[in-house]
C-alpha positions in Angstrom: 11.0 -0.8 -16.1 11.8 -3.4 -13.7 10.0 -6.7 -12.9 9.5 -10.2 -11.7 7.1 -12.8 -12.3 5.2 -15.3 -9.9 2.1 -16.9 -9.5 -1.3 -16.6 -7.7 -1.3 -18.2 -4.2 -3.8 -18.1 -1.3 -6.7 -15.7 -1.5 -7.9 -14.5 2.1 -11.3 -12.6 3.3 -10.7 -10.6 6.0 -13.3 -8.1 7.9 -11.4 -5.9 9.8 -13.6 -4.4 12.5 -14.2 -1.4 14.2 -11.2 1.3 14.8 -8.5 -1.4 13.7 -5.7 0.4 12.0 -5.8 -0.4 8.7 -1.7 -0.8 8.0 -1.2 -2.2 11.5 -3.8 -5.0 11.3 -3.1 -5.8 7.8 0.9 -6.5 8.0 0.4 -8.0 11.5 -1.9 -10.5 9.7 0.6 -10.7 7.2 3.1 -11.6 9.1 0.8 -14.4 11.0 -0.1 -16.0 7.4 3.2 -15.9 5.9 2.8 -13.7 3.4 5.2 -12.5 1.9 3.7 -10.7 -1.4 0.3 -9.7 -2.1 -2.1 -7.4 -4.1 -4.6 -6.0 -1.6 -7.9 -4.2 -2.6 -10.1 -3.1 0.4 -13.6 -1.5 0.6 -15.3 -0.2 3.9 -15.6 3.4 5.9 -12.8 5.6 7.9 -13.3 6.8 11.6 -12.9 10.5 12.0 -9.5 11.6 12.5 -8.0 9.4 10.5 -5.0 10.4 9.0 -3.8 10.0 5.3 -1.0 11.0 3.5 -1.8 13.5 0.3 1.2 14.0 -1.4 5.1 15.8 -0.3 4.8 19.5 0.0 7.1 20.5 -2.9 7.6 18.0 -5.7 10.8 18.7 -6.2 12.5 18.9 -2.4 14.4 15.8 -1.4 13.7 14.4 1.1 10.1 14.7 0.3 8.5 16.8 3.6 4.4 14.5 3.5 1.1 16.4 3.8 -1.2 15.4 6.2 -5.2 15.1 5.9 -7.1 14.5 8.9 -10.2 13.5 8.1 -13.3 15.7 10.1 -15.6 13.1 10.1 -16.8 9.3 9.1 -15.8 8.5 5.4 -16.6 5.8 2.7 -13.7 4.3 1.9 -12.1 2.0 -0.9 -8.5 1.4 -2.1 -5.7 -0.7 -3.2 -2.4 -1.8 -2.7 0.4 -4.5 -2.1 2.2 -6.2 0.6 6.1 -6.9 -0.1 9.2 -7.2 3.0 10.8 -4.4 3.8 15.4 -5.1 4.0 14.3 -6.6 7.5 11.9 -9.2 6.0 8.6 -7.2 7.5 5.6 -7.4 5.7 4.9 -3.8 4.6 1.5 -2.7 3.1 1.5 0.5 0.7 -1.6 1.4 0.0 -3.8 4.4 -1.3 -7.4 5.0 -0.5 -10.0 7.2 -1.9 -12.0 8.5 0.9 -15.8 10.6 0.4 -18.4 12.1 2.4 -21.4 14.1 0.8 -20.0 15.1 -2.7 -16.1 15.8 -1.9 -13.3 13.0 -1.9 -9.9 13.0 -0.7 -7.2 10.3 -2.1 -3.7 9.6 -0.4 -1.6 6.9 1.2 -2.8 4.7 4.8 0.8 5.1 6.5 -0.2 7.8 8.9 -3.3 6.0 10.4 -6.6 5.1 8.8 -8.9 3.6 11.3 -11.9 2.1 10.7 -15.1 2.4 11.1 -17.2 -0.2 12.4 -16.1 -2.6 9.3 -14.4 -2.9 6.0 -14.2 -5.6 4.1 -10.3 -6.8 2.6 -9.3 -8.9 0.0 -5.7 -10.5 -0.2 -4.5 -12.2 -3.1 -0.8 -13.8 -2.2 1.8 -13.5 -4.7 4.3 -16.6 -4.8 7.8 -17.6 -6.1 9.1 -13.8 -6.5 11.6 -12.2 -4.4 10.8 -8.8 -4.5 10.7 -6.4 -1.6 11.2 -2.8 -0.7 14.6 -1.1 -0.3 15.2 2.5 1.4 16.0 5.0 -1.6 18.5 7.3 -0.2 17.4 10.2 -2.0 13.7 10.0 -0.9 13.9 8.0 2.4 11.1 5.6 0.7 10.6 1.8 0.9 10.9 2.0 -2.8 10.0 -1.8 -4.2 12.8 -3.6 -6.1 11.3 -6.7 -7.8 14.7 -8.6 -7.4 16.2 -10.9 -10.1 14.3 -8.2 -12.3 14.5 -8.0 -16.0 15.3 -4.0 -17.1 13.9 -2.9 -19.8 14.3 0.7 -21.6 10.8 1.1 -22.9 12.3 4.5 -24.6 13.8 2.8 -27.2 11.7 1.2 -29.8 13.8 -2.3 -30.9 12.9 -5.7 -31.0 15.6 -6.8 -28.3 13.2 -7.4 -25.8 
């Protein structure tokens, strides 16, 4: 386990409006604020062909090769996530949403495209006085995040060193 401590900062409100891409908008506005950490939750509806990303084809292959969901029609929408700077100091939200229309649900991660429809609501709450951000992991190709100046802990062993 790796982590890093900071504190609550700034709490925003944002609507986002009507076919806004959810990524896009949200770092851009991240970038406007100053943020540079965050825990984002986010509750609202997807357009129709709005594009999530459910999962790499073969868990084992490396690289990962993502799956791709288009969504068919207008979905209800809710999810969570985090905003941290990627090596070049760009804010870069990962987030997943869960997204439903009449009895069936599909899950996955915002990267590829989720655009909204007509509103959703957003809630930021700003992280301060950490340095984390998110690092390419060779093996992967991800923006894997790397709560700098962390603390490593093996939480396999059961001691009393920590």
């Amino acid at each position: 386990m790796r982590f890093s401590q900071g504190k609550a900062g700034r709490v925003f409100v944002v609507r986002l409006e009507d076919g806004e891409v959810i990524h896009e908008t949200l770092e851009r506005f991240a970038a406007d604020h100053h943020i540079v950490a965050a825990t984002v939750s986010i509750v609202g509806a997807a357009d129709k062909g709005s594009k999530l990303v459910v999962g790499p084809e073969k868990g084992d292959a490396l690289p990962p090769n993502p799956m791709e969901h288009i969504l068919s029609d207008v979905h209800e929408l809710t999810g969570v996530g985090t905003i941290f700077p990627n090596e070049n100091g760009q804010p870069v939200l990962h987030m997943h949403v869960a997204c439903g229309r009449r009895g069936s649900t599909v899950a996955g991660c915002v990267r590829r495209g989720v655009r909204v429809w007509k509103t959703a609501e957003v809630i930021i709450n700003e992280i301060t006085g950490m340095t984390a951000r998110r690092e390419v992991d060779s093996p992967t190709g991800f923006e894997l995040l790397n709560p700098r100046r962390s603390t490593v802990m093996d939480l396999s062993r059961n001691n009393n060193e920590m």
